[in-house]
Z-matrix of the N, CA and C atoms (Angstrom, degrees):
N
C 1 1.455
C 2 1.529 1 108.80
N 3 1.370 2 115.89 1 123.08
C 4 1.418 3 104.55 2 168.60
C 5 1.216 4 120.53 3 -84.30
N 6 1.652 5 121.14 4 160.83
C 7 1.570 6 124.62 5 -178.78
C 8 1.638 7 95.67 6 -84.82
N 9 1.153 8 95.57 7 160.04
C 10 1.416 9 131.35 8 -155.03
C 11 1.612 10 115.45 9 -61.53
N 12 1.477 11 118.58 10 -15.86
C 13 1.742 12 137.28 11 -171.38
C 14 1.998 13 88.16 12 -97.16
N 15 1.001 14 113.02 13 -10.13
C 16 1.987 15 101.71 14 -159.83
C 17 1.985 16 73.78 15 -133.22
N 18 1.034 17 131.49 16 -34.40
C 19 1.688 18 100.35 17 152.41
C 20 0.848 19 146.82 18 -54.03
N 21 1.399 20 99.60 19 -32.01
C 22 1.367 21 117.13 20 166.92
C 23 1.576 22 121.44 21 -69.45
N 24 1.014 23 120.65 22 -70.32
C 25 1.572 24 136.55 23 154.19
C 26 1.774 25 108.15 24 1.86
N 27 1.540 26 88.29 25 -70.17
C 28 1.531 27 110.72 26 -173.74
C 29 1.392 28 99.85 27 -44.71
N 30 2.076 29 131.31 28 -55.66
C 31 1.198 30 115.24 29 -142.77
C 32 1.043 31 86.05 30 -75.81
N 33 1.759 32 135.44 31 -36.01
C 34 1.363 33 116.04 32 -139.60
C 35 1.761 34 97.03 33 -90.73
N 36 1.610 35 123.82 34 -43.17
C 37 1.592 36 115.15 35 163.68
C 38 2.180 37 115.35 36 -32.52
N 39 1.529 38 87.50 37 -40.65
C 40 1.623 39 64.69 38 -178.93
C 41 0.879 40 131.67 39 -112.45
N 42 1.963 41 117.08 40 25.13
C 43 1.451 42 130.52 41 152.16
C 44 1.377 43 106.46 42 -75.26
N 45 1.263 44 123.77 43 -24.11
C 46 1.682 45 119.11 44 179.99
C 47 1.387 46 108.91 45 -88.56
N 48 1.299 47 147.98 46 -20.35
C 49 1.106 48 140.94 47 152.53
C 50 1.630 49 112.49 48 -79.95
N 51 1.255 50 117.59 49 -11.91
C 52 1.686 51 107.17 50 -176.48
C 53 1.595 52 111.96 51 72.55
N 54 1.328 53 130.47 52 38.91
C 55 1.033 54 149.20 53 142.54
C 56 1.696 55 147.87 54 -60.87
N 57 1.110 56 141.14 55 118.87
C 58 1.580 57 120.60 56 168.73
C 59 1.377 58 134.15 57 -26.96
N 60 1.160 59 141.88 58 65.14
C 61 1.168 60 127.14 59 -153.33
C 62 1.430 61 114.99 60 -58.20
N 63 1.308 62 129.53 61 -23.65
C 64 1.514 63 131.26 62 166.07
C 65 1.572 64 110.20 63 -54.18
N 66 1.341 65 118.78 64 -36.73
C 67 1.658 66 121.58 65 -145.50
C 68 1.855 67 92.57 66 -100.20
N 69 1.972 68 114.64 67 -28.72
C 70 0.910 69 131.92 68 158.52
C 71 1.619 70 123.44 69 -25.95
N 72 1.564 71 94.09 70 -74.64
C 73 1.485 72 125.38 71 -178.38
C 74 1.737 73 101.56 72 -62.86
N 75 0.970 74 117.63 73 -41.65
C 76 1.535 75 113.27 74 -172.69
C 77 1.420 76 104.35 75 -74.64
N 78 1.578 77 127.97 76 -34.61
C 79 1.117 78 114.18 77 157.25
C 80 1.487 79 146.87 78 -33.58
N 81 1.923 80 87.86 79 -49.60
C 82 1.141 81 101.48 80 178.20
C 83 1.672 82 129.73 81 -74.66
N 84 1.688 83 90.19 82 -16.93
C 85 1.707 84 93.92 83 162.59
C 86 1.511 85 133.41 84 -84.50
N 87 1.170 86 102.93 85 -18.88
C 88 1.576 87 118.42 86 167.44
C 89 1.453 88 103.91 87 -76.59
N 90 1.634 89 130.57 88 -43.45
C 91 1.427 90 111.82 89 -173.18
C 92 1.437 91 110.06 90 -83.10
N 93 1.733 92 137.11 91 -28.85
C 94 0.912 93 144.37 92 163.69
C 95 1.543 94 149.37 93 -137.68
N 96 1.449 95 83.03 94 25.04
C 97 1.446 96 113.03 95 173.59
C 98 2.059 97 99.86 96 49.63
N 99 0.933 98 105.84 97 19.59
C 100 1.361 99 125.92 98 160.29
C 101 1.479 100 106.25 99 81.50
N 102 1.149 101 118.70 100 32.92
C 103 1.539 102 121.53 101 159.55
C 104 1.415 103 132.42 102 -102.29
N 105 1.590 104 100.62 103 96.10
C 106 1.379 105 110.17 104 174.01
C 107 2.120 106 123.33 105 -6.27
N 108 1.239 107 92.84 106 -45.43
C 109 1.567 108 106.47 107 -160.90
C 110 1.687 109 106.54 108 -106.86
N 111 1.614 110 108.96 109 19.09
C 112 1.323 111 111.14 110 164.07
C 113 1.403 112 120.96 111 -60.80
N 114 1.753 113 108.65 112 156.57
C 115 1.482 114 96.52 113 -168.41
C 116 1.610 115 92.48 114 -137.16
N 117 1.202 116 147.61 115 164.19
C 118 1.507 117 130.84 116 -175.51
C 119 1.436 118 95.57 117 -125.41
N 120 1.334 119 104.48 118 -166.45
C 121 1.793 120 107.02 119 -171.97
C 122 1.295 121 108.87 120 -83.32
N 123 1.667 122 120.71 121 -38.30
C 124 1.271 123 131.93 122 169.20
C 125 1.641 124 122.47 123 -70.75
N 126 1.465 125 110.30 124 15.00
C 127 1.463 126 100.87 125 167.46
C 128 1.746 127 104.56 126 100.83
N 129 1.210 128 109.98 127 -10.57
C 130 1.489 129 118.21 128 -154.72
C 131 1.719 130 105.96 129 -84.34
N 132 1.230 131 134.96 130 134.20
C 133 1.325 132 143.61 131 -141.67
C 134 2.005 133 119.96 132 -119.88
N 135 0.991 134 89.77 133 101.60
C 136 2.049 135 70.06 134 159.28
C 137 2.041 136 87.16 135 93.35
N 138 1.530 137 70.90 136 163.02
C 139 1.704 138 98.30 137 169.32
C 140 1.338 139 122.57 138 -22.38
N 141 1.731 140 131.04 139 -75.21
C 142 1.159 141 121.89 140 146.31
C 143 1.666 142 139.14 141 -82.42
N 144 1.559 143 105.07 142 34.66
C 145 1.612 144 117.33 143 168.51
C 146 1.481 145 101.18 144 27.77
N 147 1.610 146 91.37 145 70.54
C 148 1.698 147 113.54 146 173.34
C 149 1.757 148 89.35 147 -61.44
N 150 1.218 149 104.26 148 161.03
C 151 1.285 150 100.76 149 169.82
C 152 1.995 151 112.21 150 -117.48
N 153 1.007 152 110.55 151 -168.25
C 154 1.702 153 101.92 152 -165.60
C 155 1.819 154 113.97 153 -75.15
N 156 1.143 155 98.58 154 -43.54
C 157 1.615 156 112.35 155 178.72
C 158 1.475 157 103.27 156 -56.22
N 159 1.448 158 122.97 157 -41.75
C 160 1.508 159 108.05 158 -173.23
C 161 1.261 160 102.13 159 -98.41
N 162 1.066 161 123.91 160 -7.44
C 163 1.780 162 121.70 161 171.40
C 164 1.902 163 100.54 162 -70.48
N 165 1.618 164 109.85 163 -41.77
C 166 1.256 165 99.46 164 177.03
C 167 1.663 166 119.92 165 -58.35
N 168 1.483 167 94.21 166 -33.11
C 169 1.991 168 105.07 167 -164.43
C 170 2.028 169 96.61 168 -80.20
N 171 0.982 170 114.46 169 13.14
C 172 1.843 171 128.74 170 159.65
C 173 1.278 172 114.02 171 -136.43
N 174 1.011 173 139.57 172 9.06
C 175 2.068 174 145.88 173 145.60
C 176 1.606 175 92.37 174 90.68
N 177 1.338 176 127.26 175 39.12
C 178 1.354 177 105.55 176 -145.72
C 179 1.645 178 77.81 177 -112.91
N 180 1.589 179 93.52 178 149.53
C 181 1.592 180 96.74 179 170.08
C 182 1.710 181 116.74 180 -103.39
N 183 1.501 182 112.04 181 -149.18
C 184 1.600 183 102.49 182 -164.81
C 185 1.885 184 79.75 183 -87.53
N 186 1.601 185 132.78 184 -69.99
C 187 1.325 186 89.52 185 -175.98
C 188 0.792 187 156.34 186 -103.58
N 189 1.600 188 101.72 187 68.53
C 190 1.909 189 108.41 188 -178.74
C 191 2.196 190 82.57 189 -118.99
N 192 0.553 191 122.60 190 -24.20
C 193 1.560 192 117.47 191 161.40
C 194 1.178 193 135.68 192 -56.46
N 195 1.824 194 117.38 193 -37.83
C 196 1.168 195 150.81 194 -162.35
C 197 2.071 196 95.51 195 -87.53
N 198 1.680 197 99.57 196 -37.40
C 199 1.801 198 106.83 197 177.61
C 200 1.697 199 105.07 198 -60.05
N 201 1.334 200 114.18 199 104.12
C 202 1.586 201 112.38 200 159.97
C 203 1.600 202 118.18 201 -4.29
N 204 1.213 203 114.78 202 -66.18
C 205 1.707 204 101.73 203 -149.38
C 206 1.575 205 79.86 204 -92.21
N 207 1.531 206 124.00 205 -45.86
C 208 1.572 207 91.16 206 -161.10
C 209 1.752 208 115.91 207 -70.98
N 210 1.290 209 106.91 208 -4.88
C 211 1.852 210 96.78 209 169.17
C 212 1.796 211 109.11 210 -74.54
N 213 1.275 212 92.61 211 -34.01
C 214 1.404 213 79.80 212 177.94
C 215 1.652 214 123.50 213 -87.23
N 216 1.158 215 112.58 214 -25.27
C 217 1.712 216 126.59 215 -179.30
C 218 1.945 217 79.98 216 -65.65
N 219 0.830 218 148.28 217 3.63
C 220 1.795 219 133.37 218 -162.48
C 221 1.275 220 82.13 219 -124.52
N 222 1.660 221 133.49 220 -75.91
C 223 1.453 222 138.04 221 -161.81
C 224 1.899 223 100.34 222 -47.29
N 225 1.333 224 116.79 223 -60.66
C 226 1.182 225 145.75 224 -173.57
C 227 1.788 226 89.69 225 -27.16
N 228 1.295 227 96.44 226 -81.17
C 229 1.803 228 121.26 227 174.78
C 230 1.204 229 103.38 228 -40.21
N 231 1.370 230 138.48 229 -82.80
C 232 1.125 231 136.14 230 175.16
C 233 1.327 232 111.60 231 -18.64
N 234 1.781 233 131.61 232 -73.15
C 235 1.395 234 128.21 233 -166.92
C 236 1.420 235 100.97 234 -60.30
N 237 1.925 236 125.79 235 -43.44
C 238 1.479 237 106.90 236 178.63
C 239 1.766 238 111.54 237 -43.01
N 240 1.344 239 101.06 238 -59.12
C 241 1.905 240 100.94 239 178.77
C 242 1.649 241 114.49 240 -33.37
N 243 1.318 242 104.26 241 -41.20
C 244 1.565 243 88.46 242 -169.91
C 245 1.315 244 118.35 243 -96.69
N 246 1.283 245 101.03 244 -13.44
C 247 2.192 246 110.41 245 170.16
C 248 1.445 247 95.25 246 -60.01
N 249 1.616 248 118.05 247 -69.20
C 250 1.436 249 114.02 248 178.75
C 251 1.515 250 129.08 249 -43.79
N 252 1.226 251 116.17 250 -22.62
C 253 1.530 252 136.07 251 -173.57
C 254 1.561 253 93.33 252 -70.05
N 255 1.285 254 100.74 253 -69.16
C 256 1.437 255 106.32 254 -165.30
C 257 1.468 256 125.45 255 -58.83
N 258 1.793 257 94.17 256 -45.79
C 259 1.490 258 99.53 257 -179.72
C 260 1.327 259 103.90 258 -49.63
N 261 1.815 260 131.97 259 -59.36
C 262 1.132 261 109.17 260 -175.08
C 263 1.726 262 134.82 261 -64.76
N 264 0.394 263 72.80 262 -16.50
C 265 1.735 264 98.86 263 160.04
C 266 1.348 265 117.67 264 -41.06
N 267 1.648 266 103.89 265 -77.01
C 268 1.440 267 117.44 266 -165.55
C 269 1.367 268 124.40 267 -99.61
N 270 1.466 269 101.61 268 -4.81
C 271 1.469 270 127.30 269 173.17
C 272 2.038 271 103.69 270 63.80
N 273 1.190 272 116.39 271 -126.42
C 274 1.856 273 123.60 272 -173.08
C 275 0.785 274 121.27 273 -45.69
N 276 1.650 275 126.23 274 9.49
C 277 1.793 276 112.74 275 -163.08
C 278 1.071 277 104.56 276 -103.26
N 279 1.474 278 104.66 277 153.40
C 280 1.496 279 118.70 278 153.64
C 281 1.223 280 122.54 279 23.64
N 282 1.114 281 134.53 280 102.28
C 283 1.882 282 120.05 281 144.64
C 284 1.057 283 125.38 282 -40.67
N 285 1.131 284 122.38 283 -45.53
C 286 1.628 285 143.02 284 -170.65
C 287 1.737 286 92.78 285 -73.60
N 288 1.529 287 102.40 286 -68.35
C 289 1.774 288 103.23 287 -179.27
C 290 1.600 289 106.95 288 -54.43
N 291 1.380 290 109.59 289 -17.27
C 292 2.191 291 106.71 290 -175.11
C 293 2.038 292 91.80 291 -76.22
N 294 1.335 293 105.49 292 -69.90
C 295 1.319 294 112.17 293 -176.90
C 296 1.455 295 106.82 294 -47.43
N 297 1.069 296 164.90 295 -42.24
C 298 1.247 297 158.02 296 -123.39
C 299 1.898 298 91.18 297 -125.98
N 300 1.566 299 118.56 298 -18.81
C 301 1.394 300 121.90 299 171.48
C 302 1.150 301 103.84 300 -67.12
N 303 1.566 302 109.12 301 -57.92
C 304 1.408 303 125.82 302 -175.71
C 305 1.203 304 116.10 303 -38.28
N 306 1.317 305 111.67 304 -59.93
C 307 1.361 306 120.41 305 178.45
C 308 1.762 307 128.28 306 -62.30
N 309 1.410 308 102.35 307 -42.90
C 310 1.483 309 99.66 308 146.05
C 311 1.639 310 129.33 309 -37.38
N 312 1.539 311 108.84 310 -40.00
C 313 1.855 312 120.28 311 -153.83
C 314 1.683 313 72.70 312 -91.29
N 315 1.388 314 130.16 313 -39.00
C 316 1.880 315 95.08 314 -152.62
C 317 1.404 316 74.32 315 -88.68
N 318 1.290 317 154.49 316 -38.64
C 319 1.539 318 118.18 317 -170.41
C 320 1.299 319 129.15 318 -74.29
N 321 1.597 320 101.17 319 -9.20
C 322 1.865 321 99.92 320 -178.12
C 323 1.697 322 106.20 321 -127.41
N 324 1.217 323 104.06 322 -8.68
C 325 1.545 324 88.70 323 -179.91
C 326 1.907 325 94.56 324 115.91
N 327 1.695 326 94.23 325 119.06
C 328 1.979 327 102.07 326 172.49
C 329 1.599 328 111.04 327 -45.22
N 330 1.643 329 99.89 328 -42.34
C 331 1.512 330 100.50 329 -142.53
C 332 1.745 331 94.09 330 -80.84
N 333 0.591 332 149.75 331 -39.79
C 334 1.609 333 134.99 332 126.45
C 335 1.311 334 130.14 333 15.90
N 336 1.353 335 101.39 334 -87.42
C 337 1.397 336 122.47 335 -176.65
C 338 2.121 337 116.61 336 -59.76
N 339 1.626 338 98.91 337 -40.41
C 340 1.700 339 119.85 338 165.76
C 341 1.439 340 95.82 339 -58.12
N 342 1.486 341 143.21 340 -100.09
C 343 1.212 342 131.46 341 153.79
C 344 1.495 343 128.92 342 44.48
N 345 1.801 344 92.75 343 -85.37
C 346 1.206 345 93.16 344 -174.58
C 347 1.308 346 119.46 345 -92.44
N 348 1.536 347 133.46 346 25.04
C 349 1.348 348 156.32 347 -162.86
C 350 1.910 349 89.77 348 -126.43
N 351 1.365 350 123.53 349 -30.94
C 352 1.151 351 136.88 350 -177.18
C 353 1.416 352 105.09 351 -60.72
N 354 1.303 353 98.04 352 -83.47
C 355 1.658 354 116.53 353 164.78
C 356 1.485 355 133.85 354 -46.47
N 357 1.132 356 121.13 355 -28.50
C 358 1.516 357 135.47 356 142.29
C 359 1.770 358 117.19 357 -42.19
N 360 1.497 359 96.17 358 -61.69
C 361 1.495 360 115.97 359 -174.64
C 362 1.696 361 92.05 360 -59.89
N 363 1.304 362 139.41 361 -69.97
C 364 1.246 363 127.28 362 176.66
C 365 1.348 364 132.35 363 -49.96
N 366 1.036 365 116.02 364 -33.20
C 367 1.543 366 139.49 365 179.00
C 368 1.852 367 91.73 366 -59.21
N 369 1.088 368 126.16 367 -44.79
C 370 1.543 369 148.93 368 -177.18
C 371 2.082 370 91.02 369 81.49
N 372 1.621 371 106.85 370 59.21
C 373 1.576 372 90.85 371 171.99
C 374 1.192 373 106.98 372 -122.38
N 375 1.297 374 120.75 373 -165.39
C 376 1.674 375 129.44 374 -161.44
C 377 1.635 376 83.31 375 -67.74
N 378 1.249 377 116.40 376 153.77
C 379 1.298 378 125.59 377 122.49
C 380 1.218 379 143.17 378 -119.79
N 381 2.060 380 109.94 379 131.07
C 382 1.137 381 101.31 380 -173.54
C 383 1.424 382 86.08 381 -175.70
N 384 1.807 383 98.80 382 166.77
C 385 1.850 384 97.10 383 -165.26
C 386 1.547 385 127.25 384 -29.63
N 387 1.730 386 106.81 385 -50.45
C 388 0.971 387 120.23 386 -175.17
C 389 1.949 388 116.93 387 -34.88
N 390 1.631 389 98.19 388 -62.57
C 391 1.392 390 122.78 389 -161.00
C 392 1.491 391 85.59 390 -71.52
N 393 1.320 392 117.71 391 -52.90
C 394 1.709 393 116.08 392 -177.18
C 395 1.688 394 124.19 393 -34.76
N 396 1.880 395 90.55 394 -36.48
C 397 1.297 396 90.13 395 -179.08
C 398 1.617 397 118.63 396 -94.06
N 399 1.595 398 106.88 397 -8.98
C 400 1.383 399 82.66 398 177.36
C 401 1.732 400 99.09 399 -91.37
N 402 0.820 401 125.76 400 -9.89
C 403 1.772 402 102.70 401 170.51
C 404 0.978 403 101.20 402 -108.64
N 405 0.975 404 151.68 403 58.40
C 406 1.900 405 158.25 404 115.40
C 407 1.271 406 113.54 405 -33.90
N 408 1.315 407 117.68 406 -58.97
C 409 1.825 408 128.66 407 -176.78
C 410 0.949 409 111.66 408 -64.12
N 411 1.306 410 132.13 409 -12.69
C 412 1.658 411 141.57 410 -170.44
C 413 1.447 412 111.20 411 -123.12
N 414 1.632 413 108.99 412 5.15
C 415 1.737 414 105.35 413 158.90
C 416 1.189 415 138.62 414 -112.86
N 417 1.488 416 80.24 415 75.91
C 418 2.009 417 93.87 416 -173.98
C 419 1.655 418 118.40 417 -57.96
N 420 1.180 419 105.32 418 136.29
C 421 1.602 420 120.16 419 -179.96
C 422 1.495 421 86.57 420 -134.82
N 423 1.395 422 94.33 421 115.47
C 424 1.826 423 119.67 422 154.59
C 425 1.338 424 90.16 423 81.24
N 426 1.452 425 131.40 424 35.11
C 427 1.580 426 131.47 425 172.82
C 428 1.844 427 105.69 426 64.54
N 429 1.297 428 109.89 427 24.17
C 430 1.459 429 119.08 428 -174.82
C 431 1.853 430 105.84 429 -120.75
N 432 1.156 431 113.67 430 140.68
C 433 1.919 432 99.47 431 174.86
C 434 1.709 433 87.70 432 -133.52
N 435 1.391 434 127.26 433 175.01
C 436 1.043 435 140.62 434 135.58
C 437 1.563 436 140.18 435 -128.47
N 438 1.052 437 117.39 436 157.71
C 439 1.636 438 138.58 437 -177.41
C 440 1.756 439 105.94 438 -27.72
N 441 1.461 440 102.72 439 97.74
C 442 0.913 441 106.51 440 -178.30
C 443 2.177 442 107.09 441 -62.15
N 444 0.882 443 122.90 442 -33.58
C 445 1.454 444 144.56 443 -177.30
C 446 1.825 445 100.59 444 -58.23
N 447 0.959 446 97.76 445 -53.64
C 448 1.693 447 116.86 446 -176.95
C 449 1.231 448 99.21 447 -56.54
N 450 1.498 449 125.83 448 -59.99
C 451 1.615 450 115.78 449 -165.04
C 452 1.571 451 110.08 450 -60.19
N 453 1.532 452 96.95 451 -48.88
C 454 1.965 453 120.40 452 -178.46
C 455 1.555 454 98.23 453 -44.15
N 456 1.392 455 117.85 454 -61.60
C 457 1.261 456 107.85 455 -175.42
C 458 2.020 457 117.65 456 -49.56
N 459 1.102 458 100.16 457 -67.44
C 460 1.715 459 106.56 458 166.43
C 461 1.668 460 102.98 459 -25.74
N 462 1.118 461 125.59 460 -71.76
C 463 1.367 462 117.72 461 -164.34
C 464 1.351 463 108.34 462 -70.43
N 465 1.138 464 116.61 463 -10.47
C 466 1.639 465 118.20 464 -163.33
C 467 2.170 466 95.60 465 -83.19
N 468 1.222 467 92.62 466 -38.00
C 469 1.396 468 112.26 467 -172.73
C 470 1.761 469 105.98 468 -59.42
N 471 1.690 470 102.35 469 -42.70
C 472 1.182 471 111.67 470 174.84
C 473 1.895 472 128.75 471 -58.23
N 474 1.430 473 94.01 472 -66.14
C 475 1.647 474 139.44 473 -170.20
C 476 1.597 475 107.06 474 -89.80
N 477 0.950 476 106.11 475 -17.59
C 478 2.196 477 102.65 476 -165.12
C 479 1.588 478 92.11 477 73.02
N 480 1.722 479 89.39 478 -169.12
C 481 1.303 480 119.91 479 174.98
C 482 1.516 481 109.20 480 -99.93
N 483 1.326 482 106.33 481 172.40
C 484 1.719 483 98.95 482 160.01
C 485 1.730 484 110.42 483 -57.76
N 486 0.938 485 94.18 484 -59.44
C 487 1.503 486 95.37 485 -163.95
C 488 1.549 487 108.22 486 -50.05
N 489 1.571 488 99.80 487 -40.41
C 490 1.922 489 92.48 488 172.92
C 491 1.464 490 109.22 489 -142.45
N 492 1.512 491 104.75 490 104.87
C 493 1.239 492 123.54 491 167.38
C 494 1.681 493 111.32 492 -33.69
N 495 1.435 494 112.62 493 151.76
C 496 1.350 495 100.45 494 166.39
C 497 1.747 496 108.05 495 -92.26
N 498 1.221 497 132.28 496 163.26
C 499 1.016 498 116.64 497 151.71
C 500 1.248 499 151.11 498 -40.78
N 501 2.093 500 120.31 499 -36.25
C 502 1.024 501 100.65 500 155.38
C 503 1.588 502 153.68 501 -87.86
N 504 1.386 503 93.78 502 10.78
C 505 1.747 504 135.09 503 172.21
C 506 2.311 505 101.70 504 -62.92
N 507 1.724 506 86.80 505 -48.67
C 508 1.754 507 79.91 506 -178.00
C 509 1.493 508 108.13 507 -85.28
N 510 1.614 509 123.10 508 -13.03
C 511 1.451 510 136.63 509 175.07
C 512 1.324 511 81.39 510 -56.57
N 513 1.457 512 114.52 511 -91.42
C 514 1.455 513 111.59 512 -147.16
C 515 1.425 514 124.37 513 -51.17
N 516 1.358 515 107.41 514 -38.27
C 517 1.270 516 115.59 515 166.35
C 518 1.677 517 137.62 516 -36.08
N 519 1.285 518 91.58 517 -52.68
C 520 1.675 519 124.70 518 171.33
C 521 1.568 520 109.78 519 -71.42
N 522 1.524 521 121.54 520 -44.39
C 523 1.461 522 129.45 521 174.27
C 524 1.851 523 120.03 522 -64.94
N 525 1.303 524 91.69 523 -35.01
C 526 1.743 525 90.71 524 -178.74
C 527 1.676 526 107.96 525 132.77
N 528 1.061 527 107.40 526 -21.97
C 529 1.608 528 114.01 527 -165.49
C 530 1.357 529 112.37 528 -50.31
N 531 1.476 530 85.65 529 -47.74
C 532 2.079 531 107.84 530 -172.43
C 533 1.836 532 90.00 531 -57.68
N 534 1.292 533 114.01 532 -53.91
C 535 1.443 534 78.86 533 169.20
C 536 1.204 535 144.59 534 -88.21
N 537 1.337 536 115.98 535 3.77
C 538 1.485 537 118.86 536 169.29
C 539 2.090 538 97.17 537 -82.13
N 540 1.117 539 138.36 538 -14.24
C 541 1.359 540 140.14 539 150.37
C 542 1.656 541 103.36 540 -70.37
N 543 0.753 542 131.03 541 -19.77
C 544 1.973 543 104.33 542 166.21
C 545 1.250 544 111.74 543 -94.06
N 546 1.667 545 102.86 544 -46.25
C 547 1.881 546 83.11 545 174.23
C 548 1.447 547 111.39 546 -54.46
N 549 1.355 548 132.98 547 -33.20
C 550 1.323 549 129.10 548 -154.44
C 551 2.022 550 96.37 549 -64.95
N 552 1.657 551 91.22 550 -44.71
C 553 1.442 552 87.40 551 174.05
C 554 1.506 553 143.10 552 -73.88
N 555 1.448 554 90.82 553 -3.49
C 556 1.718 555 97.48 554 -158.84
C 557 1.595 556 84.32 555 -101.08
N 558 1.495 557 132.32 556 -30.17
C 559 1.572 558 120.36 557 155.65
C 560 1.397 559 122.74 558 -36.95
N 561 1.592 560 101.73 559 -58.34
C 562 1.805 561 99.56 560 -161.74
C 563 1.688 562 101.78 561 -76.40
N 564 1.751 563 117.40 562 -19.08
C 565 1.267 564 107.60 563 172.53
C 566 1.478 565 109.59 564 -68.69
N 567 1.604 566 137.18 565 -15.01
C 568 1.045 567 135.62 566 -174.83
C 569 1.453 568 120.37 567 -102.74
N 570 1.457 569 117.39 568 1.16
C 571 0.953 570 127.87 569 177.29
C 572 1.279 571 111.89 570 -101.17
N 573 1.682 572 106.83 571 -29.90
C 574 1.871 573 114.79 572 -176.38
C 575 1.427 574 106.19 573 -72.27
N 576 1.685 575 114.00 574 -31.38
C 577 1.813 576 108.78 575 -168.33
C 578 1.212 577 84.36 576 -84.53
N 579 1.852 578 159.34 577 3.13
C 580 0.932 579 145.05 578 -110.59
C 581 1.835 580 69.55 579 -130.66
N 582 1.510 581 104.32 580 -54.56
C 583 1.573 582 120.62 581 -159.62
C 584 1.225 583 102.20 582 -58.13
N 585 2.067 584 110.06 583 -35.63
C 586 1.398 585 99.69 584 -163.52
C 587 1.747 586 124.22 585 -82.09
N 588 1.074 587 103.93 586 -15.57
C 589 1.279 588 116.81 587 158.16
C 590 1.710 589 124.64 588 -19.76
């Protein structure tokens, strides 16, 4: 449970990105159990344990990461980048299946997750978490792949499973968010076929 100054934080970071703020906050307890001054094994910092490479791609040092809102106003941004990434990407799917990509890409890396939406797309098969995850292990970027199991778990922590929703998955849902997450997606899907043109 977070205290009440980083609940706050949370709703208003993820009214400015157009985010779930329930699915937000649960993030933020799975990446740092809601302590500003978390630190991870890989070096990775703050609320959403930005990690160093994207702290470099915002000039940001260790304490402007370590400040509450701007680790999270950065993590926050980041997941908008990769919902939009994906949606255009994958075009009709899921919100739930877009967010739950997302969440895969900020714990393991986009270029991964693009990849295996790549290889799908050639393959000419469905895409969607499911299929994503079984060729995950087989989408090497930089001669490197990762644990398809590893990402699932992260989001699972976030989102539940099918079988059991997490709570803040039926929060947001029930609150409105989920639909401020489809329009968010059904833009960047309309902006990506927009590009391909």
């Amino acid at each position: 449970m977070l205290n009440p100054t980083i609940s706050a934080l949370v709703k208003k970071t993820a009214s400015k990105h157009n985010l779930p703020a329930d699915l937000l906050g649960r993030q933020v307890e799975v990446e740092s159990s809601g302590n500003p001054a978390a630190r991870g094994p890989g070096g990775e910092l703050g609320l959403m344990q930005i990690s160093k490479p994207l702290a470099a791609d915002y000039a940001l040092n260790e304490a402007a990461l370590l400040d509450a809102e701007t680790n999270l106003d950065v993590g926050a941004g980041h997941l908008r980048s990769l919902l939009n990434q994906i949606a255009a990407k994958v075009g009709a799917l899921d919100p739930l299946q877009v967010y739950r990509l997302a969440l895969w890409a900020y714990n393991g890396g986009i270029g991964y997750i693009l990849r295996a939406v790549s290889m799908l797309t050639e393959q000419r098969s469905e895409v969607n978490a499911a299929t994503v995850a079984r060729v995950l292990p087989f989408a090497a970027v930089s001669g490197k792949t990762i644990r398809s199991a590893d990402v699932q778990r992260y989001a699972d922590k976030i989102m539940g499973t099918a079988a059991a929703p997490s709570p803040a998955l039926a929060s947001a849902q029930k609150g409105g968010s989920f639909t401020k997450l489809l329009i968010g997606c059904l833009i960047a899907l309309a902006v990506g076929l927009a590009l391909r043109k």
